[in-house]
C-alpha positions in Angstrom: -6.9 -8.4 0.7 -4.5 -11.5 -0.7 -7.5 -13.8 -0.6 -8.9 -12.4 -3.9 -6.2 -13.7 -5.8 -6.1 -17.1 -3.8 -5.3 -19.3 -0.8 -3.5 -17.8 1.6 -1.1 -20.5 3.2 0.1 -18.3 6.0 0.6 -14.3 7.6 3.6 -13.2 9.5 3.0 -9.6 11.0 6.5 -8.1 11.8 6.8 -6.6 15.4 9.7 -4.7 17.4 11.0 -7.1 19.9 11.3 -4.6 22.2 8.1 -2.6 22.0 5.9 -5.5 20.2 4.5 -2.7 18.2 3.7 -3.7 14.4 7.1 -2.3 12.2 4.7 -2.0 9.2 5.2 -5.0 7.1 4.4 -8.4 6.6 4.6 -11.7 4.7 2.1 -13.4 3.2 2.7 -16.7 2.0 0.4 -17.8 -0.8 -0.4 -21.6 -1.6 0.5 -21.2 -5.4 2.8 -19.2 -7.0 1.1 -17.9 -9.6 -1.3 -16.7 -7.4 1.2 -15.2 -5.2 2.6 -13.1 -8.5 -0.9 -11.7 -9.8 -1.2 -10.1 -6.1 2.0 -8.6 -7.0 0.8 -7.1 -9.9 -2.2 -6.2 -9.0 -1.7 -4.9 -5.3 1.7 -3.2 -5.1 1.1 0.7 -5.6 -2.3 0.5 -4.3 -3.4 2.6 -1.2 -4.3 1.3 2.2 -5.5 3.5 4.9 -3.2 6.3 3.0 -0.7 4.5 2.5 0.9 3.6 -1.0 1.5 -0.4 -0.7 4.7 -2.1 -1.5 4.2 -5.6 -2.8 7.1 -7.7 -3.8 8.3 -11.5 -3.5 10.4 -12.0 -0.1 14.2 -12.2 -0.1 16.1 -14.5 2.1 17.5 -12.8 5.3 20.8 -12.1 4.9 23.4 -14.2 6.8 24.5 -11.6 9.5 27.3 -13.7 11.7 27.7 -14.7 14.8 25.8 -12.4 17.5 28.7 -12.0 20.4 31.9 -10.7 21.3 35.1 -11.0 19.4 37.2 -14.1 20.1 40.7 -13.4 21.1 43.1 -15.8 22.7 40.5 -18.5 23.2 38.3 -15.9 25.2 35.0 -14.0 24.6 
């Protein structure tokens, strides 16, 4: 689908870590920006396999800490 508008560098299909089931996104990385912005355009709102898509330029993951325990008196 990407391909029309240009190269496609790369495809990251999101899965639960648990389940390995696909979550229902993705990323696609395109080679050149511009390219990456007319599949914007062009794609987001359009229907696949009934679903409306959602096309829009990736954020950065938000910084969400340290993953443990509290640290009190020099003890997790």
């Amino acid at each position: 689908m990407f391909e029309k508008f240009g190269t496609v560098g790369r495809v990251s299909i999101a899965t639960d870590r648990d389940t390995g089931e696909q979550r229902g996104f993705a990323f696609v990385e395109m080679s050149v920006n511009a390219e990456g912005e007319r599949a914007i355009e062009v794609l987001s709102g359009k229907e696949l396999n009934g679903r409306a898509l959602t096309v829009n330029e990736g954020r950065p993951k938000a910084d969400r800490g340290s993953a443990g325990g509290t640290r009190q008196n020099n003890r997790w």
